[in-house]
Every structure is written in C-alpha cells, then in structure tokens.
N, C-alpha and C positions, 0 to 999 in steps of 0.2 A: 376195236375193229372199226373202220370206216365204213358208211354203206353208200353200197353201190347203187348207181340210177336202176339199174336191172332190178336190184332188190328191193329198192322203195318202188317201182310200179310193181313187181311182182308181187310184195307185201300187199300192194293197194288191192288189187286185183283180189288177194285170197280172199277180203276182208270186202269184196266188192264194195268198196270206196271210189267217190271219186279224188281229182285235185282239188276241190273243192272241201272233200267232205274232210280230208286230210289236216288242210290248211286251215278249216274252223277247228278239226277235236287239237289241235298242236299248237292255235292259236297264233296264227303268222298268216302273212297274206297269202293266196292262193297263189299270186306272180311268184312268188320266192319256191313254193313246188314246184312250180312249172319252171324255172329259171334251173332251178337241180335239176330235175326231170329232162330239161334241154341242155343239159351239159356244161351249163354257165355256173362259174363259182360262187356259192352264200357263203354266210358267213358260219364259222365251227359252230356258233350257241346254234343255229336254226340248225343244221344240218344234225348236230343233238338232239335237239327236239323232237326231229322227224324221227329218228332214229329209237327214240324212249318211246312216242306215241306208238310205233309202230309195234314196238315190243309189248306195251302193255297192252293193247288190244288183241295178243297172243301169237302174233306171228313171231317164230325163231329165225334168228338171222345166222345163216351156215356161212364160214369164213373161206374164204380160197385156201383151197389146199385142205379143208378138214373132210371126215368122210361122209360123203356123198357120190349118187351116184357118175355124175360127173367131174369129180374132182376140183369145181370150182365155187366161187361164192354165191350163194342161190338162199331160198327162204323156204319154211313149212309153216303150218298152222298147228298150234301145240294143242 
C-alpha cells in the first residue's frame, strides 16, 4: 500500500506529532516530510520509512476502497 499525504498528516495529527517530530523518530530531514506532505516526489526508501515509523507508533493505515466509513484511504489509532 502506498501512503497517502492525507494519511501521513492525518497519522501525524492522531499521534500529535509534528513535521518535525516525524522526520527525527523516521530519521530523515524534516524538508523531505514536508516535500511529501507538499505533494513533491521523495524517494520510495523515505516514503517507507514514513510509512513503517508511522505504523509502529500504532497508527493503522486503512487502504482505498477497504472498509471504512467512507470508502477511501484514511488512518486509526490501534
């Protein structure tokens, strides 16, 4: 599954993190969140990173189209 900008700020958000606090626990620059986060391409290892830090700190990442109550890709706090 690929994560989306919505669900890495939304993940941030559950975990009140900031870009900051992000890009130290995932260990990558802070520009490179905000560059995802503004819609500019990183590279697949960081975009994994984000994507595993985020999971281990327990947020679930819901895929589009699985169920939810909107039928799109969205996040919870496990």
């Amino acid at each position: 599954m690929k994560l989306t900008v919505e669900q890495c700020r939304a993940g941030r958000a559950l975990l009140n993190w900031s870009a900051a606090d992000l890009a130290s626990i995932a260990k990558m620059s802070v520009i490179t969140v905000k560059r995802f986060e503004g819609g500019q391409n990183i590279a697949s290892s960081s975009l994994t990173k984000i994507s595993e830090t985020l999971t281990a700190a327990g947020v679930i990442l819901i895929e589009d189209g699985a169920a939810s109550p909107s039928g799109r890709a969205g996040v919870r706090l496990a």
